[in-house]
Structures are given as structure tokens and as C-alpha cells.
C-alpha positions as CSV (number, residue, x, y, z in Angstrom):
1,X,97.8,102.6,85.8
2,X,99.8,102.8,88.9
3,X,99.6,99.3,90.1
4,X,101.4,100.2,93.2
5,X,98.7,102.6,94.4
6,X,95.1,101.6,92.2
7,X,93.2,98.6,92.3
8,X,93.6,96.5,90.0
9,X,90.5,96.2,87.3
10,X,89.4,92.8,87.8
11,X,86.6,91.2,90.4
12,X,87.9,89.9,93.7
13,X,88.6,86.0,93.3
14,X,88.6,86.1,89.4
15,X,91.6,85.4,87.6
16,X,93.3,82.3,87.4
17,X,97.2,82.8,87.0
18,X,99.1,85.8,87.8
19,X,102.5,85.9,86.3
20,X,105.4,88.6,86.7
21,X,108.3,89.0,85.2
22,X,110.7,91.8,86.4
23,X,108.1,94.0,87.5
24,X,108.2,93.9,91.3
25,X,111.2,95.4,91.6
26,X,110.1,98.5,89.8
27,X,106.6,99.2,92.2
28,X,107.5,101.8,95.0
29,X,104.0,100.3,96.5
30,X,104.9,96.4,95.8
31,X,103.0,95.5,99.1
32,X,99.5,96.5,97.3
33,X,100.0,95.5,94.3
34,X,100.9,91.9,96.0
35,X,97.5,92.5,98.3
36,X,95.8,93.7,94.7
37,X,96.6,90.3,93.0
38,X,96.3,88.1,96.1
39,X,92.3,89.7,95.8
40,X,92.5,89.1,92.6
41,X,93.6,85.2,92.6
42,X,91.1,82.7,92.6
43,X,90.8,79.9,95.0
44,X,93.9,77.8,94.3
45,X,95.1,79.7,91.8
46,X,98.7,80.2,90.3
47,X,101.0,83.5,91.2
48,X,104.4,83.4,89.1
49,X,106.4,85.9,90.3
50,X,110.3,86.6,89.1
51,X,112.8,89.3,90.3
52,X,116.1,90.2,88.7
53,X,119.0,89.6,90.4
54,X,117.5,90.3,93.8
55,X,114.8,89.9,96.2
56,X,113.2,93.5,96.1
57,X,110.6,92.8,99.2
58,X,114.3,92.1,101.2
59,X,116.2,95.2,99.9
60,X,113.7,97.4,100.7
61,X,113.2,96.0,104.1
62,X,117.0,96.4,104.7
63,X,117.7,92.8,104.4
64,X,121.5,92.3,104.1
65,X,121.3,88.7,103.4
66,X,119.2,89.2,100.2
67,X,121.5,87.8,97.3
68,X,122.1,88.3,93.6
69,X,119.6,84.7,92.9
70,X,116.5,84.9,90.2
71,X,113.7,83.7,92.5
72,X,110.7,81.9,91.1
73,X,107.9,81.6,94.0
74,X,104.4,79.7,93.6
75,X,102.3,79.5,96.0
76,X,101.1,76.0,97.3
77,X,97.5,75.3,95.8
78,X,96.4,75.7,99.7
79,X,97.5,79.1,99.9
80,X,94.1,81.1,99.8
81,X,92.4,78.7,102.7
């Protein structure tokens, strides 16, 4: 499955917890795979998301600030209002 270019196979507003581990910074189509799980995601629910040494959404937008951190982001539980 190309997750950067196929819907992912789950129900809209279905799954709980989304978690990724060094994965986003391997999707040439990361910004529908992030629309894919944020369709995905229940009310209130939980998207883990870790890069590898760098932010890929900055890089690939050209970002020069982006640094060499390992980011953790979760939403706040308001997130899907």
C-alpha cells in the first residue's frame, strides 16, 4: 500500500490512536497520509508521530531553521472540533 497516495482502509472517525515511528520522513505524499489518518482519528483521539533527526514537513518545505531534534507531537484532545 502506498500510504502516501491510497486511502487508508479504515472508516472515517474510527481508530483510536495513531502512532508513527520513522515513517513520515519516508512518504513522498506525507500531506495525505496526514489528511488519511486525521480522517481516520476519532473524536479526541491520540496521533503519535516521531521523525528522525529532523522535521521532514520543514525540509521539504525548504525550511532552514528545521534542526537535527526527535520531535514527538500529540495533538490536544480538542483537536478534531
Amino acid at each position: 500500500m502506498d500510504v502516501g497516495k491510497e486511502k487508508l482502509p479504515f472508516e472515517s472517525d474510527s481508530v483510536d490512536i495513531v502512532f508513527s515511528y520513522h515513517t513520515l520522513e519516508h512518504i513522498d505524499g506525507y500531506l495525505f497520509c496526514l489528511a488519511e489518518i486525521y480522517r481516520v482519528l476519532k473524536h479526541k483521539g491520540l496521533f503519535f508521530i516521531s521523525t528522525k533527526g529532523r522535521n521532514p514537513v520543514r525540509e521539504r518545505q525548504g525550511d532552514p531553521s528545521y534542526g537535527g531534534q526527535l520531535e514527538l507531537r500529540v495533538p490536544s484532545p480538542m483537536s478534531k472540533e
